[in-house]
C-alpha positions as CSV (number, residue, x, y, z in Angstrom):
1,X,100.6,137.6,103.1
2,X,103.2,138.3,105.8
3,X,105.9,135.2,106.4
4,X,104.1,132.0,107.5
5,X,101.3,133.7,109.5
6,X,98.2,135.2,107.3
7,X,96.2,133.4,105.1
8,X,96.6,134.6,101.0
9,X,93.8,137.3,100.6
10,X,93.8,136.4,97.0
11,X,94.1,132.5,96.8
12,X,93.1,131.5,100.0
13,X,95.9,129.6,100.6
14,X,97.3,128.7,103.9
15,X,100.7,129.9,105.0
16,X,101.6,125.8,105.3
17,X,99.1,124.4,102.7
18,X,98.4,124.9,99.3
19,X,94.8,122.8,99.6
20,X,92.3,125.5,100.0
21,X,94.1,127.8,97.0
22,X,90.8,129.3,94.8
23,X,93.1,129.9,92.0
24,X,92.9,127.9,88.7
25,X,96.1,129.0,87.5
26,X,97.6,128.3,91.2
27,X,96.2,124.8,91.1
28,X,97.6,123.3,88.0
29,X,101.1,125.5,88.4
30,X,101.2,125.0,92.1
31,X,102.0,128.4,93.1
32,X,104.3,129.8,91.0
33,X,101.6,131.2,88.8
34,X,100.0,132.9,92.3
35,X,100.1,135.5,94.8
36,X,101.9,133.6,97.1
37,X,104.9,135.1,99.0
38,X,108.2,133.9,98.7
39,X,108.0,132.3,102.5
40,X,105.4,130.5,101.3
41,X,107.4,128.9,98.2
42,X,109.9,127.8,100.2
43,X,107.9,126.4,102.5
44,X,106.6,124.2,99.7
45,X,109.5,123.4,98.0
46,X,111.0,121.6,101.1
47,X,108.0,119.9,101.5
48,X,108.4,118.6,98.3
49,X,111.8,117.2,99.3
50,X,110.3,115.1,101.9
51,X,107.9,114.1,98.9
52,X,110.8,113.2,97.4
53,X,112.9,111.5,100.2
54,X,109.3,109.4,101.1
55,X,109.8,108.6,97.0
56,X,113.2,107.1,97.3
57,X,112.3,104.8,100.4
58,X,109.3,103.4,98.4
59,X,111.2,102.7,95.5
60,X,113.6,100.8,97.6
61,X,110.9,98.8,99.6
62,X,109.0,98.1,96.4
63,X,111.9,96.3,94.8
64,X,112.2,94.5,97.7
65,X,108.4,93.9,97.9
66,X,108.2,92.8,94.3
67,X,111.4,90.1,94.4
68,X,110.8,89.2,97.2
69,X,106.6,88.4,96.6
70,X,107.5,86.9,92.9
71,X,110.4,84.4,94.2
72,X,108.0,83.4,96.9
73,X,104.9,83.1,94.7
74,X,106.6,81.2,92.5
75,X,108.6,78.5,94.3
76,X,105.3,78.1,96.6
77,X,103.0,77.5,93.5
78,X,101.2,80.6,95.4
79,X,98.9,83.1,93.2
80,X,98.3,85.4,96.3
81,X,102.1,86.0,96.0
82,X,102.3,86.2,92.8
83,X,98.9,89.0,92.1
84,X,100.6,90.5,94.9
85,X,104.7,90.8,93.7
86,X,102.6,91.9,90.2
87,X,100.4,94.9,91.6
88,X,103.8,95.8,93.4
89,X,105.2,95.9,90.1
90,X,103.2,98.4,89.0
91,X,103.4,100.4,92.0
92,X,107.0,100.6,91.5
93,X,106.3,101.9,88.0
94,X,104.2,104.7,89.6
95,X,106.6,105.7,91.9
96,X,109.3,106.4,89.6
97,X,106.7,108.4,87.3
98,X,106.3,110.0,90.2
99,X,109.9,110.8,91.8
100,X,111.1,111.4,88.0
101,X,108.3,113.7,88.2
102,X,109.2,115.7,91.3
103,X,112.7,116.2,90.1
104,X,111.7,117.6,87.3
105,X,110.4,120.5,89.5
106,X,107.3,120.7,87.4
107,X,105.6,120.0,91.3
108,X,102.3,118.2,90.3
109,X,100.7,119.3,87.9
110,X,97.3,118.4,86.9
111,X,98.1,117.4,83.4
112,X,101.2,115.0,84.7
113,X,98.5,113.7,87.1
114,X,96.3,112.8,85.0
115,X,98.8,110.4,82.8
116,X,99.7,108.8,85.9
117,X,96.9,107.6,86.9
118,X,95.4,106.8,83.1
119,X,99.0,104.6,82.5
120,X,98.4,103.4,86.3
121,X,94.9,102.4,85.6
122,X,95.5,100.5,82.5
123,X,98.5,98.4,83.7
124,X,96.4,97.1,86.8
125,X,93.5,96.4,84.6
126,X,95.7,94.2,83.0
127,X,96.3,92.5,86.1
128,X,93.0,91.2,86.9
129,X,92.3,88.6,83.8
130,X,95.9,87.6,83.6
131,X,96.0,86.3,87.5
132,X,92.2,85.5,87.6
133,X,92.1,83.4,85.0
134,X,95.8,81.5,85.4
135,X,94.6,80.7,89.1
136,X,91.0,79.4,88.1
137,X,92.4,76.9,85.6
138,X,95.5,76.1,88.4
139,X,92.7,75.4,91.0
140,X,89.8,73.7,89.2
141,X,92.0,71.9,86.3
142,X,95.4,71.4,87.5
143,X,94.3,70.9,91.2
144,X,97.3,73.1,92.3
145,X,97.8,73.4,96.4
146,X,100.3,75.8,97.3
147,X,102.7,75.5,99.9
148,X,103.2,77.4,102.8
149,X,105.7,80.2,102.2
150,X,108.0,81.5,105.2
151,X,109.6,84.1,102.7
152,X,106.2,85.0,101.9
153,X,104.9,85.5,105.2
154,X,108.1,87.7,106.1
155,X,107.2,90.0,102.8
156,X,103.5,90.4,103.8
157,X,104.3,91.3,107.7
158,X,107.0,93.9,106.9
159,X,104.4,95.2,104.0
160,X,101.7,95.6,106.5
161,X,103.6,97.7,108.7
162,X,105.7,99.6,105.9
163,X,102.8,100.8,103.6
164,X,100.5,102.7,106.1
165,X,103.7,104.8,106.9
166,X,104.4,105.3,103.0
167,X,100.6,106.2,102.6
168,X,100.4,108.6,105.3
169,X,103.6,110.6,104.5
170,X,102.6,110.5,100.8
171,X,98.7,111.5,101.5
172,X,99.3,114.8,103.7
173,X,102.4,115.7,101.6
174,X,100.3,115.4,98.3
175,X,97.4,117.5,100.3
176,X,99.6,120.2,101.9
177,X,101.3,120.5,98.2
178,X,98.4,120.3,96.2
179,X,100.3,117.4,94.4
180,X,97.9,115.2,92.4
181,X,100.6,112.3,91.5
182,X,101.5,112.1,95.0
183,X,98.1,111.8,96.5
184,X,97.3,109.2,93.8
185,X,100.8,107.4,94.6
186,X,99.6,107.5,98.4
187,X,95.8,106.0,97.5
188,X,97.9,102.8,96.1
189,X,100.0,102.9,98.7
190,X,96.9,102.6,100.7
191,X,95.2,99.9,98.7
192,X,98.8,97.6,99.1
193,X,98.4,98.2,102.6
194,X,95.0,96.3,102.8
195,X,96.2,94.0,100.4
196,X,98.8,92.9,102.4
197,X,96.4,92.4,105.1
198,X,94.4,90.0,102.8
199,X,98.0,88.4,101.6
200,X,99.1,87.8,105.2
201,X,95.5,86.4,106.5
202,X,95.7,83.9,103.8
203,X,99.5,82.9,103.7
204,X,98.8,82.3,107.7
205,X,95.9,80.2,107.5
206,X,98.2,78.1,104.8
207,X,100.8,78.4,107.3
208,X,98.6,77.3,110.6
209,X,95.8,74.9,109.0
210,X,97.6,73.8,105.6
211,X,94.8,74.6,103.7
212,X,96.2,75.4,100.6
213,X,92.8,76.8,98.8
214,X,92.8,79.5,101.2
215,X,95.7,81.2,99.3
216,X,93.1,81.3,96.2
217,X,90.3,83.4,98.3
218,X,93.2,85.5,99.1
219,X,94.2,85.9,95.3
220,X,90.6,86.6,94.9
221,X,90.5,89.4,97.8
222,X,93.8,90.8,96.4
223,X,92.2,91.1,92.6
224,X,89.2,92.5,94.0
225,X,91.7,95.6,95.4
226,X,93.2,95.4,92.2
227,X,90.3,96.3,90.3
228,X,89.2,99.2,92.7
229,X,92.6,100.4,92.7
230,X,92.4,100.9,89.0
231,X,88.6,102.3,89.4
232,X,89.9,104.5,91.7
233,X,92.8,105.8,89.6
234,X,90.7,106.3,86.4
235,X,88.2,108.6,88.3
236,X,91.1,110.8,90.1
237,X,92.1,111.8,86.1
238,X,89.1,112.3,85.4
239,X,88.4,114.6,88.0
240,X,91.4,116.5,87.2
């Protein structure tokens, strides 16, 4: 394969993308069990890097995200927050799996992949009685209105035009690479991204009508992503 301009007769894979590679070996080593020129390794290996700089920035927003969502949930009696500032809890988990991962230079391997997502999966489906059943019995027994939340609404606006940068970046990195734990890092960077849609829709309605049960079909719609998030992750490792 001559430098950056032939596709790998034996592998198949592209002079900038390792996603087409045919080669077992190839696919759980990510190249360096391969055919693959040297042009091509280094090509990879700084795209890595930006796998790993997209890493740091998410790490540093999700800290943010998850104070920020918790102090808000909590001093505005709101479960939206609070199911929120907990899912980003877990993302944050997942995204230093992952960056510990990539500086390990072990570059995605299937088997690493596959714990991900498993430890992923079972720390959101923890999520979903916990918060579903501590707001039922806040709305229907406690009668629990929450208040509107300015802090809350500033965490769900910056969220909703953050994530969908962080997903991108992390989807065609994890594509290009053939990097499982950053592709399934990018689909829950993804799924926050529509959960802060749901989070923002309800926390304005609060805000705007001060109906304070719309923050509870909100928790609901933000569960709801929870759950297919976790779905989602368990049937990536077991595809790998």
């Amino acid at each position: 394969m001559s430098a950056l301009t032939e596709q790998c007769s034996v592998c198949e894979c592209e002079p900038n993308s390792c996603e087409p590679c045919r080669v077992e070996e190839c696919s759980k080593k990510n190249c360096y069990a391969c055919c693959c020129a040297e042009s091509h390794m280094e090509w990879r290996s700084k795209r890595i890097h930006r796998g790993l700089m997209i890493e740091y920035a998410s790490i540093s927003w999700m800290v943010v995200e998850v104070a920020g969502a918790l102090a808000a949930g909590i001093l505005a009696s709101s479960f939206a927050l609070i199911a929120f500032g907990s899912d980003s809890i877990i993302e944050l988990v997942s995204a230093i799996v992952v960056l510990g991962h990539l500086r390990k230079d072990s570059l995605g391997s299937a088997a690493q992949g596959e714990r991900t997502a498993l430890f992923t999966s079972l720390l959101l489906v923890s999520i979903v009685p916990v918060i579903g059943i501590s707001s039922t019995y806040s709305f229907l027994v406690l009668k629990i209105r929450p208040e509107t939340s300015i802090l809350g609404l500033a965490v769900a606006i910056a969220a909703v035009v953050i994530m969908p940068i962080l997903w991108r970046e992390k989807r065609k990195i994890g594509l290009e690479t053939n990097c499982l734990p950053l592709s399934i890092d990018a689909m829950e960077s993804a799924t926050c991204f529509f959960m802060s849609v749901a989070l923002l829709g309800g926390l304005a309605a609060e805000f705007v009508f001060h109906l304070g049960w719309f923050d509870y079909i909100a928790t609901l719609v933000i569960l709801g992503f929870v759950a297919f998030e976790a779905k989602e992750s368990f049937e990536e490792a077991r595809l790998h």
